[in-house]
Backbone bond lengths (Angstrom), bond angles and torsions (degrees), N, CA, C in turn:
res aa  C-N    CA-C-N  psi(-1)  N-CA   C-N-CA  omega(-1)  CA-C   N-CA-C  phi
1 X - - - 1.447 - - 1.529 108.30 -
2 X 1.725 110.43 142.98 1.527 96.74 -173.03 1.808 115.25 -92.54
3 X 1.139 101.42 134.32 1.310 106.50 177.74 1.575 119.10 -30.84
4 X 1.533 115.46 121.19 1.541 105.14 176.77 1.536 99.36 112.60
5 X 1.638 114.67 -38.56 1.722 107.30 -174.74 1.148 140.50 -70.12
6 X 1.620 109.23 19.08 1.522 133.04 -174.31 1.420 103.33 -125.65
7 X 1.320 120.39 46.57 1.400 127.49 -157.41 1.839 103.76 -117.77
8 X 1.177 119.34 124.97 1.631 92.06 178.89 1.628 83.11 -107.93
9 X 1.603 116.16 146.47 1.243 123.49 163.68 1.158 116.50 -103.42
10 X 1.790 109.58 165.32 1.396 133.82 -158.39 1.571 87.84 -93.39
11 X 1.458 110.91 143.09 1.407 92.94 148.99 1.593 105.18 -150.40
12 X 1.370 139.07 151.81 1.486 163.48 -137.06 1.865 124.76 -160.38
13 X 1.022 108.26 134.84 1.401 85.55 -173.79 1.989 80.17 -154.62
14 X 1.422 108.42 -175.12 1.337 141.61 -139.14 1.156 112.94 -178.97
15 X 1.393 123.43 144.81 1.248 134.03 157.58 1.930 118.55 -146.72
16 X 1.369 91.35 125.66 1.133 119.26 -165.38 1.815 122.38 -90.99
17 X 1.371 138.67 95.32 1.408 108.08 -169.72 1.578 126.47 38.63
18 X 1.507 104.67 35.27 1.896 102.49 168.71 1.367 92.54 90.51
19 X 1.690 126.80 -0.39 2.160 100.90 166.27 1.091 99.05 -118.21
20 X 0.970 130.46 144.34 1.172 160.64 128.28 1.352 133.48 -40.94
21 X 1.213 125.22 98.49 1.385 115.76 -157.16 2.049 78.82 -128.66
22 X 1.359 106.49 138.31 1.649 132.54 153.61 1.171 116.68 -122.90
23 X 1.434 117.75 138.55 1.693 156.01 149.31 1.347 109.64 -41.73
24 X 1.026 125.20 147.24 1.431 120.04 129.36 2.071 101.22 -136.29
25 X 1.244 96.13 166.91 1.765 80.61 -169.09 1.404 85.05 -156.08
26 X 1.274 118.60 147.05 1.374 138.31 -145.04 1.717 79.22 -136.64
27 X 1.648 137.17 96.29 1.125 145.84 -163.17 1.842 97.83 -86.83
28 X 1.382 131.22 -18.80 1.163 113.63 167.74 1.739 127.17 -95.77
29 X 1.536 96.61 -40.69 1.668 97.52 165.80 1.329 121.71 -93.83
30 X 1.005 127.41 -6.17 2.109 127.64 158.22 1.587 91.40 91.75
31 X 1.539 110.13 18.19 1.447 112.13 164.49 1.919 127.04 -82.99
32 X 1.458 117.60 162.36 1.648 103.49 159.37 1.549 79.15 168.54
33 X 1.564 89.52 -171.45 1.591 111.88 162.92 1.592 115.59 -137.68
34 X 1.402 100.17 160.29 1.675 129.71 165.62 0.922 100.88 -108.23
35 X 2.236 88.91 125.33 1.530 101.78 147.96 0.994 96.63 -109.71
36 X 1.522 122.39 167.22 1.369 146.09 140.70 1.691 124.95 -118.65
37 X 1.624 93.76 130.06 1.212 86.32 -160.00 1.975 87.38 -116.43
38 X 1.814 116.18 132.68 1.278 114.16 -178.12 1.327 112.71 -71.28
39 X 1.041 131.90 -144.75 1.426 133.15 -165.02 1.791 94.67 -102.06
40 X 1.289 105.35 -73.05 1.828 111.05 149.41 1.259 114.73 18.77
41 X 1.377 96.48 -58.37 1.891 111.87 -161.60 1.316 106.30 90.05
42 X 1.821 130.73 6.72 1.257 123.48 137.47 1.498 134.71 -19.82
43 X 0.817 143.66 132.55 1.698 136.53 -161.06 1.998 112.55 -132.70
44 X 1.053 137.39 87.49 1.251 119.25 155.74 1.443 125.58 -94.85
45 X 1.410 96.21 164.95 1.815 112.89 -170.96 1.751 93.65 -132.24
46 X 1.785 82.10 134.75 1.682 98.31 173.84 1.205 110.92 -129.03
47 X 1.480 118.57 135.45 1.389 103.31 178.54 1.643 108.51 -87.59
48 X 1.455 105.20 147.41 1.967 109.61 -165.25 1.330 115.58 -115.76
49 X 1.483 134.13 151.37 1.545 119.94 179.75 1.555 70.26 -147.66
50 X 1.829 102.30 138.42 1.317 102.64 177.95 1.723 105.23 -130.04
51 X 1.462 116.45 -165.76 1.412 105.25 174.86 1.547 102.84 -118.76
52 X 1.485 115.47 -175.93 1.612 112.74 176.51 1.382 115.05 -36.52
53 X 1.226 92.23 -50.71 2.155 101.81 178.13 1.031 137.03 -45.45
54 X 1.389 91.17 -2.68 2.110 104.49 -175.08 1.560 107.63 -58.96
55 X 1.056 112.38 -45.86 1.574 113.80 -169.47 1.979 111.22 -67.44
56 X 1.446 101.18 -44.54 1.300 98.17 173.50 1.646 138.39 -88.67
57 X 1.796 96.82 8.93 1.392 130.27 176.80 1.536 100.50 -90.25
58 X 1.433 125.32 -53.21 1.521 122.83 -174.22 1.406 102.72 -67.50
59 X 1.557 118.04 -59.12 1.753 102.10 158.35 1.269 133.74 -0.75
60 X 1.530 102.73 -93.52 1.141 119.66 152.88 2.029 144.17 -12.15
61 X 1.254 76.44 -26.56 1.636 85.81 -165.32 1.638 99.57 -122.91
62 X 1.463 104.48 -4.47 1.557 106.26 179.38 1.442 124.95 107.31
63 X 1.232 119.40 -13.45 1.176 137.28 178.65 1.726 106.77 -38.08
64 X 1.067 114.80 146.46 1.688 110.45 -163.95 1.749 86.96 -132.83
65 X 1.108 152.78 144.29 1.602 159.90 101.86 1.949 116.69 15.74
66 X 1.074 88.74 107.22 1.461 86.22 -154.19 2.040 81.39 -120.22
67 X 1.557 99.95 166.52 1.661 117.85 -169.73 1.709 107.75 -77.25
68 X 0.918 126.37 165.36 1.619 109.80 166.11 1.531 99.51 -93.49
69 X 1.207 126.55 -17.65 1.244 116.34 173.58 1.850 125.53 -69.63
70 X 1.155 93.54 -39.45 1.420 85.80 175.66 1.494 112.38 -79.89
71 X 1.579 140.62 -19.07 1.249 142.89 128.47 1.654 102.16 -4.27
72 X 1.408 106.33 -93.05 1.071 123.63 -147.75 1.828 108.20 -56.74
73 X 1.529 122.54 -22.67 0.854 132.40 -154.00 1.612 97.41 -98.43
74 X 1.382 116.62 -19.32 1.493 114.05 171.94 1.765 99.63 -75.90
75 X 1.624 105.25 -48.48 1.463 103.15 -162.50 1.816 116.24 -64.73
76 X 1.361 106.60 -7.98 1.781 101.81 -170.17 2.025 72.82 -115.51
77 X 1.177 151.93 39.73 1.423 150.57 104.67 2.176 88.40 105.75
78 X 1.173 98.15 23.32 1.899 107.45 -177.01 1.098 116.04 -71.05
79 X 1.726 123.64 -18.33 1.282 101.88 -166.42 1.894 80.94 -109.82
């Protein structure tokens, strides 16, 4: 089994002036990615490495608890 695949991830999202930006956060290695999606419905993906602070940084900035499904549904380009 590959290391990491027993992982449940965080995921968070925001919307900014019409983008949409989602989390995903990998709560043991301070790993995930950002998308942002423009108003368009343009979509980018970043790959992310974060520090302990991630959780009280998205707080911070407004970040709200978001589904893994609707995550997932920007990243395979569904919605």
């Amino acid at each position: 089994m590959a290391k990491g695949s027993n992982i449940v991830h965080q995921y968070f999202k925001k919307e900014i002036e019409g983008v949409k930006i989602l989390v995903k956060v990998n709560p043991i290695l301070f790993t995930g990615e950002e998308i942002t999606v423009a108003a368009d419905g343009h979509a980018e993906l970043r790959e992310m490495e974060f520090d302990e602070e991630i959780f009280d940084d998205l707080k911070a900035d407004a970040f709200e608890e978001a589904s893994p499904l609707e995550f997932n549904l920007y990243l395979n380009g569904l919605v």
